[in-house]
C-alpha positions as CSV (number, residue, x, y, z in Angstrom):
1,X,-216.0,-28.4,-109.2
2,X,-215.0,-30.5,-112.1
3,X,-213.1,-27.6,-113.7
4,X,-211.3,-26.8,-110.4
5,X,-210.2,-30.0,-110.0
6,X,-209.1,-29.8,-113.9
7,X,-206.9,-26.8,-113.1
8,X,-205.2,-28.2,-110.0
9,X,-204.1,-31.7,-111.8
10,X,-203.0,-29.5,-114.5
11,X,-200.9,-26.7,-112.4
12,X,-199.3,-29.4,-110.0
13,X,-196.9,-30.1,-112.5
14,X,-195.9,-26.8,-113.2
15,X,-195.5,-25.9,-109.5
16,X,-193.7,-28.7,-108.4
17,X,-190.7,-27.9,-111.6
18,X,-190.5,-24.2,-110.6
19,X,-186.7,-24.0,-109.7
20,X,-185.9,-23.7,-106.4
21,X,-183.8,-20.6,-104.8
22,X,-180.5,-21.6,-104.3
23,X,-177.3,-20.3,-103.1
24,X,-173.5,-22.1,-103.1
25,X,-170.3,-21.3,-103.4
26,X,-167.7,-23.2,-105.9
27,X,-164.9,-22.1,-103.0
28,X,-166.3,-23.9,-100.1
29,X,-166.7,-27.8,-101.1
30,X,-169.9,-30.1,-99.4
31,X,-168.5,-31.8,-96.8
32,X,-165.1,-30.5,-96.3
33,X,-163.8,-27.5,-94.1
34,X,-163.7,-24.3,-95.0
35,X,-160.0,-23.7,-96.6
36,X,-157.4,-22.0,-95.0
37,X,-157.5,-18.9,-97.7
38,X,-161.0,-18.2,-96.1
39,X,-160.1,-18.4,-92.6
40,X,-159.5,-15.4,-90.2
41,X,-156.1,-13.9,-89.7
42,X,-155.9,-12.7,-86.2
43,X,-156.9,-14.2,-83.0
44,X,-154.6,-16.9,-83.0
45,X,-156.0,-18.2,-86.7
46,X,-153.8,-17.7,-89.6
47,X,-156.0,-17.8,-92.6
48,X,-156.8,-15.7,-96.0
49,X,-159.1,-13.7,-94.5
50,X,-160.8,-14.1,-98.3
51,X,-164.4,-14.0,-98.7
52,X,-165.6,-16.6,-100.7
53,X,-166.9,-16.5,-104.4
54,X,-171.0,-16.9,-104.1
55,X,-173.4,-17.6,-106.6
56,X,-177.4,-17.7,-107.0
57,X,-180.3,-18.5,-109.0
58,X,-184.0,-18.8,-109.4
59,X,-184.6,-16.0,-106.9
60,X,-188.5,-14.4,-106.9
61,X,-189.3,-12.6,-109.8
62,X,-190.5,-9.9,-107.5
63,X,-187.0,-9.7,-105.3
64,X,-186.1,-6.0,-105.8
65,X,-182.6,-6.6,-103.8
66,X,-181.2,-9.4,-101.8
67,X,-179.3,-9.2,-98.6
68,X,-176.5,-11.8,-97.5
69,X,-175.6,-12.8,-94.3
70,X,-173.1,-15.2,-92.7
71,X,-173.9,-16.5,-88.6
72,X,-171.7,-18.8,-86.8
73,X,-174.2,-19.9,-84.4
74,X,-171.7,-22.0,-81.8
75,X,-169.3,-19.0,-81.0
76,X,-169.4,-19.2,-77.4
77,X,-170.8,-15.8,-76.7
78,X,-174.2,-16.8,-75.8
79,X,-175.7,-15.0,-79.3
80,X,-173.5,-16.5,-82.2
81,X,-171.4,-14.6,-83.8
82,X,-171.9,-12.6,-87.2
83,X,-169.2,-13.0,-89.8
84,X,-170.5,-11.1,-92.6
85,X,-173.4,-8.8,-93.3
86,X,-174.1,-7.1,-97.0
87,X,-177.2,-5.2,-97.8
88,X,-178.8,-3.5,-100.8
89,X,-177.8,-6.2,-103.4
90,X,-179.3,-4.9,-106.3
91,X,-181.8,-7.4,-107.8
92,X,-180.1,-8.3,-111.0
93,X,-176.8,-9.7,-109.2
94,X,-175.9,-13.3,-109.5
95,X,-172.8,-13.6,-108.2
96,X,-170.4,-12.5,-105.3
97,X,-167.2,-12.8,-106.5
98,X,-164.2,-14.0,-104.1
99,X,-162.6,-10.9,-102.1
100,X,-166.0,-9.2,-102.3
101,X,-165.7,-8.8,-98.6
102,X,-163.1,-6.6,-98.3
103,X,-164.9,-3.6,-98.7
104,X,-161.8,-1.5,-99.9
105,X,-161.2,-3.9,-102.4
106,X,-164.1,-2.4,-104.7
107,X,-165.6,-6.1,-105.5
108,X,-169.0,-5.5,-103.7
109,X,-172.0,-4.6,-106.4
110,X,-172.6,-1.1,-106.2
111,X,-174.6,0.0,-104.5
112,X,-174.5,-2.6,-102.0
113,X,-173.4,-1.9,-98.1
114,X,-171.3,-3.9,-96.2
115,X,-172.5,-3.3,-92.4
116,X,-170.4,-4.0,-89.2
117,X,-169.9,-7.5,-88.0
118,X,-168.8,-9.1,-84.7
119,X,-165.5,-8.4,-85.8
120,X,-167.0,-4.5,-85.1
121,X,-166.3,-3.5,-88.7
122,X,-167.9,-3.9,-92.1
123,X,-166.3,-6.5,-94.2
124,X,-166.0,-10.3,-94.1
125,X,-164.2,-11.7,-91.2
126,X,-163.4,-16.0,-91.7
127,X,-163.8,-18.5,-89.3
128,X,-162.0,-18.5,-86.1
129,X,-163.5,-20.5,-83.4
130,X,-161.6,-21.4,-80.4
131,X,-158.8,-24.6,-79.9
132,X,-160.3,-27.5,-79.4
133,X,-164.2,-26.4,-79.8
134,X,-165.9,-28.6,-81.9
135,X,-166.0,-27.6,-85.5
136,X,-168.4,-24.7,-85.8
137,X,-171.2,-24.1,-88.6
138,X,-171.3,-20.8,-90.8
139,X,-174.7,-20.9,-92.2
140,X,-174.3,-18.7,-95.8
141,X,-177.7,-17.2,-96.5
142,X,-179.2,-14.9,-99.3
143,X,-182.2,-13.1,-98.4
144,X,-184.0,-12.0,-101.8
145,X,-186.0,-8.7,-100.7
146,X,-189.3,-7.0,-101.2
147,X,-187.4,-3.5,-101.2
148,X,-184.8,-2.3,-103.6
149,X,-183.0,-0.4,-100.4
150,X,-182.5,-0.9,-96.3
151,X,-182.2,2.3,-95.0
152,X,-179.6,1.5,-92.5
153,X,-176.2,3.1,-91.2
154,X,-173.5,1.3,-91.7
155,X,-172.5,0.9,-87.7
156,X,-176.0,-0.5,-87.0
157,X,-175.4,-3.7,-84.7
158,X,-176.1,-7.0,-86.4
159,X,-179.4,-6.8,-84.6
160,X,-180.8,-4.1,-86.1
161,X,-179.7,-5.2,-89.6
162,X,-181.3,-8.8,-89.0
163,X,-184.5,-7.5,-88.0
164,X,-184.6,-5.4,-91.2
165,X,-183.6,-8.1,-93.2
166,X,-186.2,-10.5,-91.9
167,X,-188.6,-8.1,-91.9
168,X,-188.6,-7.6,-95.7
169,X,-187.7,-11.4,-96.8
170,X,-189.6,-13.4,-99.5
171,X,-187.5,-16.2,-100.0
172,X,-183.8,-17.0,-98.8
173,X,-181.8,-19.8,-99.7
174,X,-178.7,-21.1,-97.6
175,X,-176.0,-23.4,-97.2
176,X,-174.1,-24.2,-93.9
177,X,-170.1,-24.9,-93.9
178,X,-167.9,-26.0,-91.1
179,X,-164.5,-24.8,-89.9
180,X,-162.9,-26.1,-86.6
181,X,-159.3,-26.3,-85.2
């Protein structure tokens, strides 16, 4: 018993300086709205339409890819509303670099898979939310992966992908920005 307790006053210190998961995005400041570059550019918005740069460390040594999504969950639909969905990051990745979104842009990790969003196509599509609303949240999070590949078509609804996603998720790390008008 002695020996246990030994080992446990001795590993505490190690656990508690492991280096937590973390995701954030030098494009998107704390506390400020998300910048026009980054904003929609149709229904009524007049933004970028830019994804923003993201960066990660200290995922799980055993992630073997990560998945990203991005959920606005005031949209008044009744089921939020799913901005940006990218699966099959391969493990080694650190970094999504602005424009990554646009899938035709050729910024996305290869290998990785940009599925369909609310918008009803693959690809990052910014903030919009409706005059007046208050300002809505857009909650950024990396999903670091017990499998190196979702087998997924790349018209599966947002559903479908989340399910998969959650269903093979060892750690995720998030940040939530805001954006109203």
């Amino acid at each position: 018993m002695k020996n246990i307790a030994l080992a446990l006053c001795c590993a505490a210190p190690l656990l508690a300086s492991a280096a937590a998961f973390t995701l954030e995005s030098p494009d998107l400041p704390a506390g400020k709205p998300i910048p026009d570059a980054y904003v929609f550019n149709s229904f009524g918005c007049k933004g970028g339409n830019v994804s923003p740069t993201l960066t990660w460390k200290n995922a799980p040594k055993e992630t073997k890819s990560f998945a990203l999504t991005v959920y606005d969950p005031d949209a008044p639909t009744g089921s939020g509303w799913w901005h940006w969905l990218m699966i099959n990051i391969p493990a080694d990745t650190k970094e999504l670099a602005q424009g990554a979104g646009d899938p035709s842009a050729g910024k996305a990790p290869a290998g990785s898979l940009q599925m369909r969003t609310d918008f009803g196509k693959p690809g990052w599509g910014g903030p919009c939310p409706p005059v007046g609303d208050k300002p809505h949240r857009y909650i950024f999070t990396l999903h670091a992966l017990k499998t190196d590949k979702l087998d997924l078509p790349q018209e599966a609804p947002a559903a479908m992908v989340g399910y998969n996603i959650n269903g093979n998720t060892i750690a995720k790390a998030s940040f939530t920005a805001r954006y109203g008008r």
